[in-house]
SERO-4910 file (N, C-alpha, C, O; in steps of 0.05 Angstrom, whole numbers):
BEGIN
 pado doro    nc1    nc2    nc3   cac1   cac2   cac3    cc1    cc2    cc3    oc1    oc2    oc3
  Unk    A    126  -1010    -58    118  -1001    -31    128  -1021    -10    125  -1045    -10
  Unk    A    141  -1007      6    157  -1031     19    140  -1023     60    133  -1002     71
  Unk    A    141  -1049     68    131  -1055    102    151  -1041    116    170  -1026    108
  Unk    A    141  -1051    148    124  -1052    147     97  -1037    150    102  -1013    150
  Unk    A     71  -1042    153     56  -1030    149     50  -1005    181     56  -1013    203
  Unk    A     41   -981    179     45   -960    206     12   -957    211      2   -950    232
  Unk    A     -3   -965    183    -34   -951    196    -45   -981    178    -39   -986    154
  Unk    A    -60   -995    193    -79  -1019    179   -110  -1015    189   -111  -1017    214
  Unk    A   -133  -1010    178   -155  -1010    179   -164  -1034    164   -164  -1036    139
  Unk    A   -173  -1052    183   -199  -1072    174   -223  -1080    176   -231  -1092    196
  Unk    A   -241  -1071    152   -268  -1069    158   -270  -1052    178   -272  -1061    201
  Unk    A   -270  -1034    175   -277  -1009    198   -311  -1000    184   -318   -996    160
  Unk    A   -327  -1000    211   -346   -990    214   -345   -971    232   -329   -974    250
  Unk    A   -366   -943    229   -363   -926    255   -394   -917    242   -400   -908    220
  Unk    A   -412   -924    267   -451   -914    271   -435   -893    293   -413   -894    304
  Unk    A   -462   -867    295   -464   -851    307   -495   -858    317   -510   -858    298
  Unk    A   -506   -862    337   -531   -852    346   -539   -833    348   -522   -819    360
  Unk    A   -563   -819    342   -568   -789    337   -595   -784    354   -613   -800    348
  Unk    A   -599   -770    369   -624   -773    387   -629   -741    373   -614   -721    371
  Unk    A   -658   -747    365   -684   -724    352   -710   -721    379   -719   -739    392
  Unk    A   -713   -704    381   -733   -690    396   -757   -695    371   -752   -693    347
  Unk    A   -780   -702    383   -806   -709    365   -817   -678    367   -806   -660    382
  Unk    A   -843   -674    347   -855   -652    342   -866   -647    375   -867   -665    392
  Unk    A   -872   -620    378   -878   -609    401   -868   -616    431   -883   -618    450
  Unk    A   -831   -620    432   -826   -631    453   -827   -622    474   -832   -636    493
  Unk    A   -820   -594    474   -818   -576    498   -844   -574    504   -846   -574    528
  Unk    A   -876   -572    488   -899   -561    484   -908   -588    519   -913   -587    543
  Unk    A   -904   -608    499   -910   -636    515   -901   -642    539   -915   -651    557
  Unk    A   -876   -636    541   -866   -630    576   -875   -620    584   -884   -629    605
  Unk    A   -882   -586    576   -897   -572    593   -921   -573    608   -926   -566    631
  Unk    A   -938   -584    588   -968   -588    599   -975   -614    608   -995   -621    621
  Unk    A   -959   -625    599   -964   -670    616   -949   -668    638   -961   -680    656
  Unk    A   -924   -657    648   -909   -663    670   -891   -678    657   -868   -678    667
  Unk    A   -895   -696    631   -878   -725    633   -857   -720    605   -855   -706    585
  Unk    A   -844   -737    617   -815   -733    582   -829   -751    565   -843   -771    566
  Unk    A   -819   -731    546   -831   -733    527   -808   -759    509   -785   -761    518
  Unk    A   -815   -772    492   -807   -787    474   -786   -769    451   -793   -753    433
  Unk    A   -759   -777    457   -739   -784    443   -734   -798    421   -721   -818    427
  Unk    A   -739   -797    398   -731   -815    368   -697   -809    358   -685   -788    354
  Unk    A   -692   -834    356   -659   -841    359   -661   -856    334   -679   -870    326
  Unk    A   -642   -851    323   -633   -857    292   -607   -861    294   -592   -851    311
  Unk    A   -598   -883    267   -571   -880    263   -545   -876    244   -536   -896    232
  Unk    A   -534   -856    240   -524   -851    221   -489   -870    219   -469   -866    232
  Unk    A   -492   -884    201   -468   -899    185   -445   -873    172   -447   -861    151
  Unk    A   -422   -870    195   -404   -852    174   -383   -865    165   -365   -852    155
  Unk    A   -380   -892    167   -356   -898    153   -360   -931    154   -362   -939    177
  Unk    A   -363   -954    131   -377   -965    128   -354   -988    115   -347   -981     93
  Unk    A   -343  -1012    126   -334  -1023    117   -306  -1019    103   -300  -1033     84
  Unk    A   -288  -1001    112   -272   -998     94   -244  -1015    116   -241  -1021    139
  Unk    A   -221  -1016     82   -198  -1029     95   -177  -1016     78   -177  -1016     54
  Unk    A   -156  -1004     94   -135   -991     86   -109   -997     96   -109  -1010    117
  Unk    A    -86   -991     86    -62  -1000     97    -44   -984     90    -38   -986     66
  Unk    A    -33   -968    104     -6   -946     97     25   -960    106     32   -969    128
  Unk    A     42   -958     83     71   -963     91     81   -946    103     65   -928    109
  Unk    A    113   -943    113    127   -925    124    137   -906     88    136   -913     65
  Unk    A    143   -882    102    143   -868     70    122   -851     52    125   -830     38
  Unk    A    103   -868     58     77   -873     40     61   -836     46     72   -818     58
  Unk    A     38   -835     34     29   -804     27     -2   -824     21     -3   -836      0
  Unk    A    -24   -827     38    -47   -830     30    -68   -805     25    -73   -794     47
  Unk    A    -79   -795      7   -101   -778      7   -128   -780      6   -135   -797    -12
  Unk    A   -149   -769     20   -171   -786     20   -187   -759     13   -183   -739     27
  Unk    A   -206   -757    -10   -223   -737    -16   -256   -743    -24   -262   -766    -31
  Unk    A   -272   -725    -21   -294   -733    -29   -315   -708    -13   -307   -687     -2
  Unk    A   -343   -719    -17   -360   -700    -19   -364   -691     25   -359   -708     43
  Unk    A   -373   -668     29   -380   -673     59   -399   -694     61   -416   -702     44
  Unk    A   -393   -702     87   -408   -721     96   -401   -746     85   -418   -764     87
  Unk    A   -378   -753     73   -359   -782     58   -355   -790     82   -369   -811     82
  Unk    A   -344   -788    107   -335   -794    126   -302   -793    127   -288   -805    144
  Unk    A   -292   -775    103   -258   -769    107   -251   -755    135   -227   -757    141
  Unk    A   -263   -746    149   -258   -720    172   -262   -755    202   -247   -759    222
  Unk    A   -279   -766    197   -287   -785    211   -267   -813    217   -258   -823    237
  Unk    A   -263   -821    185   -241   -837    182   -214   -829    203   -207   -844    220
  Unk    A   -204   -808    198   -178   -792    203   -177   -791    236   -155   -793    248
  Unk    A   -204   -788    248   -203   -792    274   -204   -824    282   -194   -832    303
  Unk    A   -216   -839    265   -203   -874    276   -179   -876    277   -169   -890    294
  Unk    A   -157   -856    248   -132   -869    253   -116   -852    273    -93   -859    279
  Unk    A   -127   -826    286   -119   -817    310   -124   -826    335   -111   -820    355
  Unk    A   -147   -843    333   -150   -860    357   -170   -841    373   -175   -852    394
  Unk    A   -178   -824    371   -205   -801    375   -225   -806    372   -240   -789    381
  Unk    A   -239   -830    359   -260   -845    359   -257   -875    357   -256   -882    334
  Unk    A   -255   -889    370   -258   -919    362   -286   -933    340   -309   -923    337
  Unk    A   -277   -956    329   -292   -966    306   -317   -975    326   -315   -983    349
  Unk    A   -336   -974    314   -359  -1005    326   -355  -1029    310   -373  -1045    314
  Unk    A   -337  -1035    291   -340  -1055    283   -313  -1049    272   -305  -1026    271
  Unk    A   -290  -1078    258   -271  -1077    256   -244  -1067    267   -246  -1059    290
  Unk    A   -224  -1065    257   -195  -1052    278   -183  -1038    255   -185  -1040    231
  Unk    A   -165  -1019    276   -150   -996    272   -126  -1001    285   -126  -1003    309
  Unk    A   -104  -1003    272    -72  -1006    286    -64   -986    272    -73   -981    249
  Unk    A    -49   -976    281    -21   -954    277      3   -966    298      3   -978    320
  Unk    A     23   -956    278     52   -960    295     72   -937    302     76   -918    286
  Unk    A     80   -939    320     97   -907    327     81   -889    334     57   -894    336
  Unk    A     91   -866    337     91   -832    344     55   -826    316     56   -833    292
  Unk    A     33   -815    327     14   -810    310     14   -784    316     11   -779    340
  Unk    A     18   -763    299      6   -734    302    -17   -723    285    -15   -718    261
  Unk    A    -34   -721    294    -63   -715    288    -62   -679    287    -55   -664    305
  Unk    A    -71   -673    265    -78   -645    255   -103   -651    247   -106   -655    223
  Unk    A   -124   -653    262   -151   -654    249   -175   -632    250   -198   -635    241
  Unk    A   -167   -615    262   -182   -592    270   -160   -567    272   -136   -565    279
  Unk    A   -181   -549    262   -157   -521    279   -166   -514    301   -189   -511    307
  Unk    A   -135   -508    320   -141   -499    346   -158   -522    361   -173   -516    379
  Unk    A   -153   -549    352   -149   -573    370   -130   -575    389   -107   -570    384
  Unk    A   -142   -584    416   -114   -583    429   -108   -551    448    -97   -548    470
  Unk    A   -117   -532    432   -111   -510    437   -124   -495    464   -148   -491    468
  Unk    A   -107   -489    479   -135   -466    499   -129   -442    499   -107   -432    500
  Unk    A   -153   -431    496   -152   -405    487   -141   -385    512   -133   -362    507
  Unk    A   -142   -396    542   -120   -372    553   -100   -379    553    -87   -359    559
  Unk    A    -90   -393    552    -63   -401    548    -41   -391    528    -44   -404    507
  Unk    A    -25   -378    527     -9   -367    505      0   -386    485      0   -410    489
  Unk    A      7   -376    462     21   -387    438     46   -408    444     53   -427    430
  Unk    A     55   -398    465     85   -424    480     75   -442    495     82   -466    492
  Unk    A     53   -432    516     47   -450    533     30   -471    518     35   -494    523
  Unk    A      8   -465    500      1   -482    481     18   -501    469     12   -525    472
  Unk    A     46   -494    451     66   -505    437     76   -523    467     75   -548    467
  Unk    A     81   -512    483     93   -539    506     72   -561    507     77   -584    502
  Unk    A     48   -550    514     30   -575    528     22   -588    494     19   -612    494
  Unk    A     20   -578    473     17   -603    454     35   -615    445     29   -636    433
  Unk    A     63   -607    446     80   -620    444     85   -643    465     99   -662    458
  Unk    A     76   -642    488     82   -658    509     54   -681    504     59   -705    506
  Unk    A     40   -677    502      9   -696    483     23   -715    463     13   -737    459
  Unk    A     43   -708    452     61   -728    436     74   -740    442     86   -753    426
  Unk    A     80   -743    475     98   -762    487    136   -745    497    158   -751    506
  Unk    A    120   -720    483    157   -714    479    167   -701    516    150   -691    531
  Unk    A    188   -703    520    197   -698    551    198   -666    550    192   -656    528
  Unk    A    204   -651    569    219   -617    575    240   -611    555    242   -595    536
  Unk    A    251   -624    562    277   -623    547    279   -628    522    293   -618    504
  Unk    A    259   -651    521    259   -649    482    244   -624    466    251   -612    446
  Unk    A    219   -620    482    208   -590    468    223   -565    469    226   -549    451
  Unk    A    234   -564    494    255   -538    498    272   -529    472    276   -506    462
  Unk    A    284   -562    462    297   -564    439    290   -561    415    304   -560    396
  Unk    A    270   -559    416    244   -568    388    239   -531    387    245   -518    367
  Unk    A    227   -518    414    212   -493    407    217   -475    386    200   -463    373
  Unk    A    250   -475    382    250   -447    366    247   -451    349    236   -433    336
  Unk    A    256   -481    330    252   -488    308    221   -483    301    214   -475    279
  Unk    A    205   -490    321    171   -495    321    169   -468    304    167   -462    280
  Unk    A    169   -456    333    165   -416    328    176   -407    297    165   -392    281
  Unk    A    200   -418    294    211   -407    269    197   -413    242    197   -397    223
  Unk    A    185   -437    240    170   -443    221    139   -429    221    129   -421    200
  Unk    A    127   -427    243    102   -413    247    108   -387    250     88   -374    258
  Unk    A    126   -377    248    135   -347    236    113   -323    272    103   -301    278
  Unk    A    118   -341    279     96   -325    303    116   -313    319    105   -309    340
  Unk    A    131   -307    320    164   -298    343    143   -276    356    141   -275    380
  Unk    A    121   -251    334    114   -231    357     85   -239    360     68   -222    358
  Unk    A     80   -261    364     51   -270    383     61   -291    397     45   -304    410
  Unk    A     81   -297    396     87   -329    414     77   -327    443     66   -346    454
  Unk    A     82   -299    456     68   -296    489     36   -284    483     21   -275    500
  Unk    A     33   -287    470     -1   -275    467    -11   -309    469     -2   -332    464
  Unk    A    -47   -289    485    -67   -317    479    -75   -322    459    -80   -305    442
  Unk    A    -80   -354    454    -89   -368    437   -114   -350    423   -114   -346    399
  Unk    A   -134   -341    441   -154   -329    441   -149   -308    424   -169   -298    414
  Unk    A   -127   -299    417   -125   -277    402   -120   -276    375   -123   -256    360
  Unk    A   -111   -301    368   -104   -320    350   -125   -314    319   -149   -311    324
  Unk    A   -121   -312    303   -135   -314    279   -134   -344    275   -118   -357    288
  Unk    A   -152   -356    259   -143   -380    257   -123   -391    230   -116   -415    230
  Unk    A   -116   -374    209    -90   -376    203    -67   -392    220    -59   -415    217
  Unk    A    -59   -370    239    -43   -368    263    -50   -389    274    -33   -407    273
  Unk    A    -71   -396    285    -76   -429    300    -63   -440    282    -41   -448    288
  Unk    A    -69   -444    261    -60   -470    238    -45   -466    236    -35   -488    236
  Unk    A    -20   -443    230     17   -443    230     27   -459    263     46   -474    266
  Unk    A     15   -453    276     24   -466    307     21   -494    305     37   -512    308
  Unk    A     -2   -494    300    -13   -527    308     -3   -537    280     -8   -560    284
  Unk    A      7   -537    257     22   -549    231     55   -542    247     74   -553    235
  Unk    A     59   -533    260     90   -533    266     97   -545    287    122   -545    290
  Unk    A     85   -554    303     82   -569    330     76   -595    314     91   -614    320
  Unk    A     55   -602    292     55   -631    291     75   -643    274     79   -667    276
  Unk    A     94   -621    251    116   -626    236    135   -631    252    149   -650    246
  Unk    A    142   -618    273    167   -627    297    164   -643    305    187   -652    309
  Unk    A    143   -665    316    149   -678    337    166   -712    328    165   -732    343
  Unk    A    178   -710    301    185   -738    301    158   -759    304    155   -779    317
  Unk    A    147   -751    292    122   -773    281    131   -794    259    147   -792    240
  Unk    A    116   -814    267    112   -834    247     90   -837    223     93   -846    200
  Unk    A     62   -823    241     46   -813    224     34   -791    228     25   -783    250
  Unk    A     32   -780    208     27   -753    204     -7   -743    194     -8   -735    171
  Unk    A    -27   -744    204    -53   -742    199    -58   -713    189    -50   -697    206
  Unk    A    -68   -700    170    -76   -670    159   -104   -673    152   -113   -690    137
  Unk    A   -115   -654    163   -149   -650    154   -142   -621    144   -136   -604    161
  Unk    A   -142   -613    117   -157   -587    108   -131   -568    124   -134   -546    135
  Unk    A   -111   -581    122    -95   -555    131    -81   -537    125    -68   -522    138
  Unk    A    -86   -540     89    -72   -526     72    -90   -505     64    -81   -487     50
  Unk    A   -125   -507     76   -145   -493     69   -139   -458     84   -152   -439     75
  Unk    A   -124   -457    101   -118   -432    110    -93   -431    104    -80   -451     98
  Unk    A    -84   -408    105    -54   -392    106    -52   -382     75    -66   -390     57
  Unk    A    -24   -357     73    -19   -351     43     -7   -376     33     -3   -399     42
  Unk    A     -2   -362      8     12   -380    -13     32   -388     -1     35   -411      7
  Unk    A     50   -367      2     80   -373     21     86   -398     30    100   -417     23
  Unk    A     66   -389     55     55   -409     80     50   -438     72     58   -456     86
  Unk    A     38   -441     50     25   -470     39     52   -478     20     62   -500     23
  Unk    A     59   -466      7     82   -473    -10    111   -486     18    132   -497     12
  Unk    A    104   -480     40    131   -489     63    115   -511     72    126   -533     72
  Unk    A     92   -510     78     83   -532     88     86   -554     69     93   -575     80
  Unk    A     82   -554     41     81   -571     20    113   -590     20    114   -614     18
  Unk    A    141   -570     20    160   -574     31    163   -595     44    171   -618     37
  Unk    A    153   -583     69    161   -597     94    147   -629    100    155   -645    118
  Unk    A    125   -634     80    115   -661     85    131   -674     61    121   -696     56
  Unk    A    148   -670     47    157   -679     28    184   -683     41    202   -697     32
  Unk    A    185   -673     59    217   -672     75    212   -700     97    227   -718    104
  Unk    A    184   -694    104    176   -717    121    172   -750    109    178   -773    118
  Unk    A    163   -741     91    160   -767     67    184   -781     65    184   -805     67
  Unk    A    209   -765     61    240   -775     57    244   -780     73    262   -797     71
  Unk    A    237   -777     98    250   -785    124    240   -811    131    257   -826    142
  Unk    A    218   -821    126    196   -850    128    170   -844    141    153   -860    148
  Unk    A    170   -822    142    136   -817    152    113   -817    141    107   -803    122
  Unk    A     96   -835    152     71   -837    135     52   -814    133     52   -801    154
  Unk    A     36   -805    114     30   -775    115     -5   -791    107     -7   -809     91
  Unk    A    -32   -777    125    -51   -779    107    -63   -754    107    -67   -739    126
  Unk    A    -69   -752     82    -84   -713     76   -122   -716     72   -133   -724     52
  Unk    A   -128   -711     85   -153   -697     74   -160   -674     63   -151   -655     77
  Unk    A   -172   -665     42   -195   -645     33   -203   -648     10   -200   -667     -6
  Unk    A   -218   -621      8   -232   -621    -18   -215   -610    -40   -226   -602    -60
  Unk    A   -197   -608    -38   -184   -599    -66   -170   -630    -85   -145   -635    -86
  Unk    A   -182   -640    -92   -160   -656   -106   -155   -663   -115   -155   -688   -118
  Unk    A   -141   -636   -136   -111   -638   -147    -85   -637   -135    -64   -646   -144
  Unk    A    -91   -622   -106    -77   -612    -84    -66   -647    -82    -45   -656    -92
  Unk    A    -85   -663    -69    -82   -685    -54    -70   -697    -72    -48   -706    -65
  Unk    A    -78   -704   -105    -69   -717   -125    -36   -708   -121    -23   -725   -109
  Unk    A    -23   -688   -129     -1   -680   -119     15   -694   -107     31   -709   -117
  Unk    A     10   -689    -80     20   -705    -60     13   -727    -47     20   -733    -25
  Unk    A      4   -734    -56     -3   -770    -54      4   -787    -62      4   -783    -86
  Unk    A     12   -811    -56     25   -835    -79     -7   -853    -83     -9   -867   -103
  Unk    A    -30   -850    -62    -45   -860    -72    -73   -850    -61    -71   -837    -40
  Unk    A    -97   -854    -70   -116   -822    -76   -142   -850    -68   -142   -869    -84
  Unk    A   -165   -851    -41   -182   -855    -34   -205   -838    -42   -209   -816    -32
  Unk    A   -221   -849    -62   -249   -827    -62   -267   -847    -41   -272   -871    -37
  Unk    A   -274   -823    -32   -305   -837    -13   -340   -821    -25   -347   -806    -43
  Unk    A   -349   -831    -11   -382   -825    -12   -395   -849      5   -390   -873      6
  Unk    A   -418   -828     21   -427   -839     34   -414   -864     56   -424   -884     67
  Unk    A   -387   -852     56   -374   -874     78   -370   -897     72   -369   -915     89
  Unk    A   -366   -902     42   -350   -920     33   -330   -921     20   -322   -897     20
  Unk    A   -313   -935      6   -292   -922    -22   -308   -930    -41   -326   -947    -39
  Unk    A   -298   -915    -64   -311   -915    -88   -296   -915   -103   -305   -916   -126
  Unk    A   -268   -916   -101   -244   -919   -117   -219   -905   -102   -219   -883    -91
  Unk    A   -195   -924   -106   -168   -924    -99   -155   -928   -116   -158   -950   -128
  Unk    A   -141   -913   -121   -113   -908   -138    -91   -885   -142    -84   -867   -128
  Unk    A    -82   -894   -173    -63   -864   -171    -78   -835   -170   -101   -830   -177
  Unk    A    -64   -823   -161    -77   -788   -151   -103   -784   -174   -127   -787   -173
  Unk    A    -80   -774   -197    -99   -769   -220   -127   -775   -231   -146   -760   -235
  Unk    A   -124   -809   -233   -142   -817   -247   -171   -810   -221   -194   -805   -225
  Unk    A   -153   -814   -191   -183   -826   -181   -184   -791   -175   -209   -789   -171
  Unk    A   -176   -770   -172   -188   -735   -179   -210   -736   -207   -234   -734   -205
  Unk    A   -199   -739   -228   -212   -740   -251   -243   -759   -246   -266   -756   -256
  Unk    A   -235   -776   -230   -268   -799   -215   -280   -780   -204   -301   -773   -214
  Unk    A   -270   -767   -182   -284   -751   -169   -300   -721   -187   -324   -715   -182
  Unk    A   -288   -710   -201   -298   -686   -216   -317   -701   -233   -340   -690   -231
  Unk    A   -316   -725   -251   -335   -736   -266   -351   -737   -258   -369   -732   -273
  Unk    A   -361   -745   -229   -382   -761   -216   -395   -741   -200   -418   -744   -193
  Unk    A   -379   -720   -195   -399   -699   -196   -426   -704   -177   -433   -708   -153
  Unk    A   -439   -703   -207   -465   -699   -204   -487   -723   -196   -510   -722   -190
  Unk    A   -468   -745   -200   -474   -762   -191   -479   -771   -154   -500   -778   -143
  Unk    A   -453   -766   -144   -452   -754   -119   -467   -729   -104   -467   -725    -80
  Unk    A   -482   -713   -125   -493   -695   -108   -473   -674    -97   -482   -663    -77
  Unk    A   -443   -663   -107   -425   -636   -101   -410   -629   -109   -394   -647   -117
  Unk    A   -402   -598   -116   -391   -594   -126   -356   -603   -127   -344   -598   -106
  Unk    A   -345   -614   -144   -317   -620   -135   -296   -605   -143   -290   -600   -166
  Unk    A   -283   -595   -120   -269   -574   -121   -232   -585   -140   -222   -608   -142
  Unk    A   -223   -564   -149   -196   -564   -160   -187   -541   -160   -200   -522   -155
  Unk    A   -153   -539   -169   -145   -516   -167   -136   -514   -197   -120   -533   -199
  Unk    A   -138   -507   -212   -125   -502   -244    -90   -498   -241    -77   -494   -262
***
């Protein structure tokens, strides 16, 4: 594995504060005049961890909901900052962490593809250049002038996976984005990060499938409860994850 390094996480912590309404809150406003008492808790989603991606490199991170993989992925997009420890990335970051992130729903299928392509830093002239290729991979040529709004979210996810494959990234962030579209569809996308991989792009995948992630990964993060629980090759740490099961408390998904 060769430097240098594009994504370093050290000791990353990320608390959420969670504000609860106590029993009878609305009841108690009503008849005292006065506000009522707020109970604030705090939930730990990602707890100490330290990671480091090369140029090249394919990290996969899987585990049960609520591991904090979906959470993590937004530190290294820079969409949430840590409360404790740092997050560097280097270069161009394209974040796929949601479908129809980014997206507005009156806005058409192009006008969308312009303004998130331009979210990446890229000029007029470079998307102009970029579009058809975009369009051609998201197979959308007869919705490209339709609104977003009209969009299945398939269709969101061919747009927004072909907009973040174009833009000349360095790193390439995926949440669950292989969880929609056909076979087809997932078999090009699979392609195309393998095309990205050759080129020096750092790729990190989230979901629940993983054998998927095992696949394409050179190296496989299990979490729980927002910590790691094991790092390594794809295989062995998938096989951690299905064992442990029940240990973890969910079902762990695979594909045969």
């Amino acid at each position: 594995m060769s430097g240098p390094w594009v994504v370093e996480l050290e000791r990353v912590t990320k608390r959420f504060r969670l504000h609860r309404d106590g029993p009878g809150h609305l009841k108690v406003a009503l008849l005292s005049g006065r506000r009522p008492r707020t109970a604030t808790t705090e939930l730990v989603a990602v707890s100490d961890v330290t990671l480091r991606l090369a140029r090249g490199e394919s990290l996969g991170l899987i585990g049960p909901n609520g591991s904090g993989k979906s959470t993590l992925l937004r530190l290294m997009a820079g969409i949430l900052q840590p409360s404790s420890g740092s997050v560097r990335t280097t270069g161009r970051v394209a974040p796929l962490v949601e479908l129809g992130a980014g997206f507005h729903p009156e806005l058409t299928g192009r006008e969308n593809a312009y303004m998130n392509a331009s979210l990446f830093g890229l000029h007029r002239r470079e998307i102009d250049a970029l579009f058809e290729p975009i369009v051609a991979f998201s197979e959308l040529w007869d919705f490209i002038d339709e609104p977003v709004k009209n969009y299945s979210l398939g269709m969101q996810m061919r747009l927004g996976f072909a907009v973040a494959v174009h833009v000349h990234a360095d790193v390439l962030l995926l949440d669950e984005v292989l969880a929609v579209g056909d076979a087809d569809f997932q078999a090009k996308c699979l392609e195309r990060i393998a095309e990205l991989r050759a080129a020096g792009a750092a790729i990190v995948i989230v979901s629940h499938d993983s054998d998927t992630v095992a696949r394409l990964s050179d190296r496989v993060v299990l979490l729980a409860e927002g910590r790691i629980v094991e790092e390594g090759r794809g295989p062995q740490v998938a096989e951690t994850y299905r064992r442990r099961a029940t240990e973890f408390g969910f079902a762990a998904r695979a594909r045969g």
